[in-house]
KEMAR-520201 format. One record per residue (C-alpha): x, y, z; residue in three letters. Coordinates in steps of 0.001 Angstrom, whole numbers, plus 524288, in hexadecimal, padded with zeros to 5 digits. Layout:
BEGIN
XYZala...
END
This chain:
BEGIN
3D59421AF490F0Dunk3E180217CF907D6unk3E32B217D18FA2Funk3E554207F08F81Dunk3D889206B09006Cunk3D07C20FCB8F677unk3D7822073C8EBFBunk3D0F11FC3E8F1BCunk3C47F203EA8F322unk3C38C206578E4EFunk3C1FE1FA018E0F0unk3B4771F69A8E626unk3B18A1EA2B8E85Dunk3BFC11E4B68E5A3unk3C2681EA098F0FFunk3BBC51E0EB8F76Aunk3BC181D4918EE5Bunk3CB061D1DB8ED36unk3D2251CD0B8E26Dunk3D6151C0238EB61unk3CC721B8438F1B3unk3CDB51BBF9900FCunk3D0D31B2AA90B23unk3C6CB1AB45910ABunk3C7591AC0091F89unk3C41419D4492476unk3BC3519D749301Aunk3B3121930193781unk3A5231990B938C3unk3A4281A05094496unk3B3071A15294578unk3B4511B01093E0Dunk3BD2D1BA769448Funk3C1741C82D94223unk3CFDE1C45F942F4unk3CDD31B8B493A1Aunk3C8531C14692DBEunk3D3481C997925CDunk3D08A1D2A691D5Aunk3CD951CD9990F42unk3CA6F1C355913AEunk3BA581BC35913BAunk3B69D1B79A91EEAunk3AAF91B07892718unk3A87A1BBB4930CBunk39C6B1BA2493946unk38FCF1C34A93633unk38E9A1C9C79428Aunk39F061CF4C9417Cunk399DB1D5DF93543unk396DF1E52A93792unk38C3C1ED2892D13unk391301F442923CFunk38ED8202829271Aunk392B02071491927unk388C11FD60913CEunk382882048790719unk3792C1F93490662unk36C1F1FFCC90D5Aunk360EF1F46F909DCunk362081E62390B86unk357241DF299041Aunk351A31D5AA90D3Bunk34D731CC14902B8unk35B1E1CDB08FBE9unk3604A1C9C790A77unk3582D1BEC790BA6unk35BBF1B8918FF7Funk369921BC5090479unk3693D1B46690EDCunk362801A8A8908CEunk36E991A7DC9011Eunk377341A88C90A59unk36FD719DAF91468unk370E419552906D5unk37E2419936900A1unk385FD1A13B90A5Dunk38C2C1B01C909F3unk3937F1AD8A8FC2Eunk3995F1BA998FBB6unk39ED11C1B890810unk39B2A1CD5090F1Eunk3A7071D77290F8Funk3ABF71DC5991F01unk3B6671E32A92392unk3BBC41E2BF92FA0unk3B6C71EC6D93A4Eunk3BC6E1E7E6947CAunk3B8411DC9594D63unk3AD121DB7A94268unk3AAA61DC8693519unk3A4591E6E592CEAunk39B8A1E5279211Bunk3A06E1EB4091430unk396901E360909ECunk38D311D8F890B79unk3831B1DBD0914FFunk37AF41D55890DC6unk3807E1C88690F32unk3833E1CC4391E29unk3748D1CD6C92129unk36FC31C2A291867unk37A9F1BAE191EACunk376CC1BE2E92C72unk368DB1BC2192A28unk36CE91ADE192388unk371A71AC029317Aunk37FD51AA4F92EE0unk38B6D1AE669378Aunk395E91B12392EDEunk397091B6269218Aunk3A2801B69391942unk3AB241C32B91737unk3B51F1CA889107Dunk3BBA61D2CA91A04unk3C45E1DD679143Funk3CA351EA3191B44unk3C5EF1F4CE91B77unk3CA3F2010192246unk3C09A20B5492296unk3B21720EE8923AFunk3B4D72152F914C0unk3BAC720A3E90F24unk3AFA220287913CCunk3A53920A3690FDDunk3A95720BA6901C5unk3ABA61FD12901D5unk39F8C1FA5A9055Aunk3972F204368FC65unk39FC21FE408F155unk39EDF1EFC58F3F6unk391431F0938F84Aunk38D0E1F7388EB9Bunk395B11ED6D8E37Dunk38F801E2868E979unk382761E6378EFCAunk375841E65C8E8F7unk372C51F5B48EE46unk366E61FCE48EAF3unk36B01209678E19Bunk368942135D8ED9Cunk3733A20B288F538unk37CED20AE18EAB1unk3796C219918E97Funk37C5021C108F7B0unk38947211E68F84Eunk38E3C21A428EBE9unk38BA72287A8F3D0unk39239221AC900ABunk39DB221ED18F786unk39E3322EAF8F308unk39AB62348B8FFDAunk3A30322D8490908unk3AC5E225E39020Cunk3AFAE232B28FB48unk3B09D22CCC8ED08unk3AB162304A8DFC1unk3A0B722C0E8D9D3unk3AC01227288CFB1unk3B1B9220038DA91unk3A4BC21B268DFF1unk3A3042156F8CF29unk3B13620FF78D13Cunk3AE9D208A58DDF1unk3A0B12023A8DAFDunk3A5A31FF9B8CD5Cunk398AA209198C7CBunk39B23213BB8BBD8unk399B1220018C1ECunk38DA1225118BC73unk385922178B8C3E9unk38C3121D6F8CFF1unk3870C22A0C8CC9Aunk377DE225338CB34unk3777021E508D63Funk37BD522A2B8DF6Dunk373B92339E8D801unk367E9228B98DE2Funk36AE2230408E9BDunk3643823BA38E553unk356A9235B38E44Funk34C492382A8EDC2unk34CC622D5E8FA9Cunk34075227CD8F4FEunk345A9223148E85Dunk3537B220018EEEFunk34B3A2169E8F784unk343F7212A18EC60unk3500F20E8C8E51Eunk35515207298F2D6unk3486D1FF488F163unk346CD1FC688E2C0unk33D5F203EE8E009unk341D620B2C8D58Cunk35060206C88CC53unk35C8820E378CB61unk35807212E58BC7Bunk349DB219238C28Dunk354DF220458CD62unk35DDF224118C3C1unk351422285F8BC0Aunk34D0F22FDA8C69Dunk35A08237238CADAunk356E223FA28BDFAunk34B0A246A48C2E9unk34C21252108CA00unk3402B2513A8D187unk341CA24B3F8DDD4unk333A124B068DD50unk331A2245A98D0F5unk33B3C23C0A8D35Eunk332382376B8DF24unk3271A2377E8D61Cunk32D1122F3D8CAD0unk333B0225D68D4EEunk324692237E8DA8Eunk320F5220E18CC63unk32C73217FD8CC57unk328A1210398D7D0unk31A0520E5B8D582unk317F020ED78C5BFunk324F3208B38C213unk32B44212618B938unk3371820D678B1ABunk34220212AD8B0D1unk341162191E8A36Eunk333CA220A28A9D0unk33CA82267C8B393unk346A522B528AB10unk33AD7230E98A16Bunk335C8239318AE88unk3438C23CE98B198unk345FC243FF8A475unk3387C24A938A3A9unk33BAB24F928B166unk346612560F8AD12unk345BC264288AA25unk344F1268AB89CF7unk34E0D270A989647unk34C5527F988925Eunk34DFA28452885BEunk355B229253884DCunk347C3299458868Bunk344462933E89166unk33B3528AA988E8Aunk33A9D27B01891D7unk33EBF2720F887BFunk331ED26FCB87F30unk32A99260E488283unk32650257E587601unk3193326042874FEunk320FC26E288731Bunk3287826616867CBunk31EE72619C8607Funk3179E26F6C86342unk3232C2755885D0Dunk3251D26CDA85224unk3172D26EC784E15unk3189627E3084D64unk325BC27C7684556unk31E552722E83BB7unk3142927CA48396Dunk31E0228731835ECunk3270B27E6682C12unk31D602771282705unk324CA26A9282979unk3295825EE98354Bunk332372653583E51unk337AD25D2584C00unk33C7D26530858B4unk3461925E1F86064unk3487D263E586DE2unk3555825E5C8728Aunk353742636988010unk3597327075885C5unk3521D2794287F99unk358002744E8726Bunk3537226BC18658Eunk3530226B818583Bunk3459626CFD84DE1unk347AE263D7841E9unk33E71269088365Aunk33DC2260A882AB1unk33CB7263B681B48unk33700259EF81294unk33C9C2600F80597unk3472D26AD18009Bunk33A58272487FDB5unk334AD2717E80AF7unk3426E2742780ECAunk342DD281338092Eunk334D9283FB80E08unk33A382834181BE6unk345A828B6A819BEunk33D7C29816813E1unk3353E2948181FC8unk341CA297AC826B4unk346832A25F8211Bunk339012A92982096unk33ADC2A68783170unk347D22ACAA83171unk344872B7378275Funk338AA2BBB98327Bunk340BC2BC0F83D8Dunk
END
């Protein structure tokens, strides 16, 4: 791939939207041919020319979302065209299957598209993850997948991948780490069962088998997301203080602070801060009682 074609690359979806409106190819129904179509150019090409997409990151097509699709267009048309390329004789798909099927089904023979050129299977198949994700309504674990495609065999970044689908970086980086979850919750998130923020939620636990668990819990008892993200942190492992011993819960505190108030005589707070670390607050109520703490002190010292 030249360098002027990855320029083109990088700009998404301007790289196939350009700057000029293209030129309209006229053509009588039923009167489409290869040689008539140039590139840039948007076309009535006939359904049956028009090759799958093999690159297609899209992996579920809503039937209901389909029907109403084709309602629309019986009533109102295909207002927005597909996007081809030229392969041969025919035509390959790079976005709109959608409208192809609803079309078909709606019983019509040709549907308007924007041919453009390209070149190579790579060029198409980052076109297609990155105009399909611009413009598509995917689930998260197709966007997920589209995004690894991008990494794995278009041999970019996950900076690039940010660049390309016009995402920050760290969205990139959540959606790939949905990757990582168990192929029950991945399916789970393909059917709506469960939202991105009960995923993300998830990702955090360790426990494939607790993940399972609190996904079921998810599913059948409705847990919001703020539930998940509570189970998440108590799943996490505790920290050790320097004698080994687990950071103390809310019972050992107020354990502790109980034996200290007996000693001094007065209100003292612990405050773990977490790793093993914290601070004890003991309050005075007068210079007097001040002083009574300090030869409580100093008797403590003196002993050991």
């Amino acid at each position: 791939m030249t360098t002027q074609k990855k320029n083109v690359l990088g700009r998404g979806l301007n790289a196939l939207i350009p700057q000029t409106p293209p030129r309209e190819v006229g053509v009588n129904e039923g009167e489409t041919r290869v040689e008539q179509v140039a590139d840039g150019s948007i076309a009535r090409i006939e359904c049956d020319r028009i090759l799958p997409n093999p690159f297609q990151p899209r992996a579920d097509f809503d039937r209901t979302a389909l029907e109403e699709l084709k309602l629309s267009i019986i009533e109102k048309g295909v207002i927005q065209p597909i996007t081809v390329r030229r392969l041969g004789e025919q035509y390959q798909l790079i976005s709109g299957e959608r409208r192809l099927r609803a079309a078909q089904a709606a019983g019509l023979m040709h549907i308007p598209a924007y041919v453009i050129d390209v070149q190579t299977d790579a060029e198409m198949l980052e076109l297609a993850i990155v105009e399909n994700v611009q413009r598509e309504h995917l689930n998260p674990m197709e966007i997920a997948a589209a995004y690894q495609r991008l990494i794995s065999e278009c041999r970019l970044t996950q900076e690039e991948v940010s660049q390309k689908v016009g995402k920050d970086r760290t969205t990139v980086a959540n959606f790939l780490r949905l990757l990582k979850l168990p192929l029950q919750i991945q399916e789970g998130l393909r059917n709506n069962k469960l939202t991105m923020g009960h995923a993300r939620a998830l990702i955090n636990i360790s426990s494939e088998s607790m993940q399972l668990r609190i996904y079921e819990k998810i599913v059948h008892e409705g847990l919001s997301v703020r539930k998940v993200e509570l189970y998440a942190q108590d799943s996490k492992p505790r920290s050790k203080s320097r004698k080994g011993a687990m950071t103390i819960s809310t019972s050992s505190v107020q354990s502790v602070e109980e034996k200290i108030r007996q000693a001094l005589a007065t209100k003292v707070t612990v405050r773990p801060k977490g790793g093993g670390r914290g601070e004890i607050v003991i309050e005075y109520y007068s210079l007097d009682d001040l002083d009574r703490l300090l030869d409580l002190f100093a008797a403590v010292e003196k002993y050991h």
